[in-house]
N, C-alpha and C positions, 0 to 999 in steps of 0.2 A: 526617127532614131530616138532610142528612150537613152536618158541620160542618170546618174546617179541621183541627182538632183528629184528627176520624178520620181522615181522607185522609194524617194526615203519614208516615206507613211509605212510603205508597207514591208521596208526593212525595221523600221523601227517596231512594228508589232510581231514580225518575226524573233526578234531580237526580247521583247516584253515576254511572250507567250513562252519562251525557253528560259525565261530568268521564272517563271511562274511556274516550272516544273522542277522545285526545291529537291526533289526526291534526286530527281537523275544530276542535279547541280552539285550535290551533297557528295553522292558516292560517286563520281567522278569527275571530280574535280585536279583537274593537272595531271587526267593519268597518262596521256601523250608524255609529258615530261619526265614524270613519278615511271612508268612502265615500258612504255614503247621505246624512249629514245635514251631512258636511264639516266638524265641527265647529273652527272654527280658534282656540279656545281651548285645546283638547284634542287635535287631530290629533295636532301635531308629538310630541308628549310618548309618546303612546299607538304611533307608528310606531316610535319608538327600543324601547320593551318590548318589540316585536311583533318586532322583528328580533331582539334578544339571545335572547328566546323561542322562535325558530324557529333561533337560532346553534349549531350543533351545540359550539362553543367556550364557548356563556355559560347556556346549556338549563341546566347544572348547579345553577345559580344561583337557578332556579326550580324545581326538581325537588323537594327536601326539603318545601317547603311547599305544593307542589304534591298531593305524598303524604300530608302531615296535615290536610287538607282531606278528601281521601278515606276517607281512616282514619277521623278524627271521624265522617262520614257513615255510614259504615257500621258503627261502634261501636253511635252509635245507632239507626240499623235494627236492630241485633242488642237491645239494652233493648225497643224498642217493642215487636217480636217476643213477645218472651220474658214482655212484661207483657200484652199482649194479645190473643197468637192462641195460646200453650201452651196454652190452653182450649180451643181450638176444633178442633185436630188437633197433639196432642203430637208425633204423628214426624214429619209436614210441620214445623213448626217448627221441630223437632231438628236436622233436615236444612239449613233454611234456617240456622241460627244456626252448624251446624259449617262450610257453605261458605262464608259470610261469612268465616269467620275464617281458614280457608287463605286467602282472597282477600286481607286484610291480612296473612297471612304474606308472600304474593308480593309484594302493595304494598311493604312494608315493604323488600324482597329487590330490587324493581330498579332498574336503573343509568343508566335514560333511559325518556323517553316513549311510546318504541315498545315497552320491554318493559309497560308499563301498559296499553298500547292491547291487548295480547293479553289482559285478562281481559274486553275488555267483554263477548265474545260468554257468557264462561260468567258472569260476573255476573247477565246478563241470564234465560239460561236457570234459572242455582242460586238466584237471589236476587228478582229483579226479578216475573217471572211467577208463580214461588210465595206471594212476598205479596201478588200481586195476588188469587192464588187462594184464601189465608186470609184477606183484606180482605172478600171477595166471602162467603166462609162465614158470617163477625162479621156481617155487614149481614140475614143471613135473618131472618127472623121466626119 
């Protein structure tokens, strides 16, 4: 029986790889709230963020903690990793654990959303798929 506990590598890069897709984060952002459910406690509030968030003039604003969000996330991908698939295939791991870390060299390195939006695809390939791949190793019998 898999437990929350096991799956979290590969929520947390499910979770990484959709903070890395800035585009689709940008324009719809609270539209459940903002559109579907109309919330008019919360509409108004959530449309003023949703603009300075998409303002190419106020983006900057949200950018820094935008990134250590990221960072965090994939920090820890890199401990889970390291603590529990180094067993299971040392250079898969090696691998996944040095691209992560370019990947928060380049977080760390850019100057807006679009330059972030260019790691998901390799996130996904360097990061994402691999621990799905030593997830799936750990679970054999």
């Amino acid at each position: 029986m898999l437990t929350m506990h096991d799956i979290l590598p590969i929520s947390l890069c499910l979770a990484t790889q959709d903070l890395l897709d800035t585009k689709k984060f940008q324009s719809s952002f609270s539209d459940n709230l903002i559109l579907r459910l109309k919330d008019e406690e919360l509409s108004e509030d959530l449309l003023m963020i949703k603009r300075d968030l998409n303002s190419f003039l106020s983006e900057e604003r949200f950018l820094d903690g935008y990134k250590a969000v990221i960072i965090s996330y994939i920090d820890k991908i890199i401990g889970l990793v390291n603590s529990r698939y180094i067993k299971v295939d040392m250079k898969l791991a090696s691998e996944v654990i040095e691209s992560a870390r370019e990947i928060i060299g380049k977080v760390i390195k850019a100057k807006n959303f679009q330059e972030i939006s260019t790691l998901e695809s390799v996130f996904k390939s360097k990061v994402t798929l691999p621990v799905y791949h030593l997830f799936l190793e750990s679970i054999k019998p």
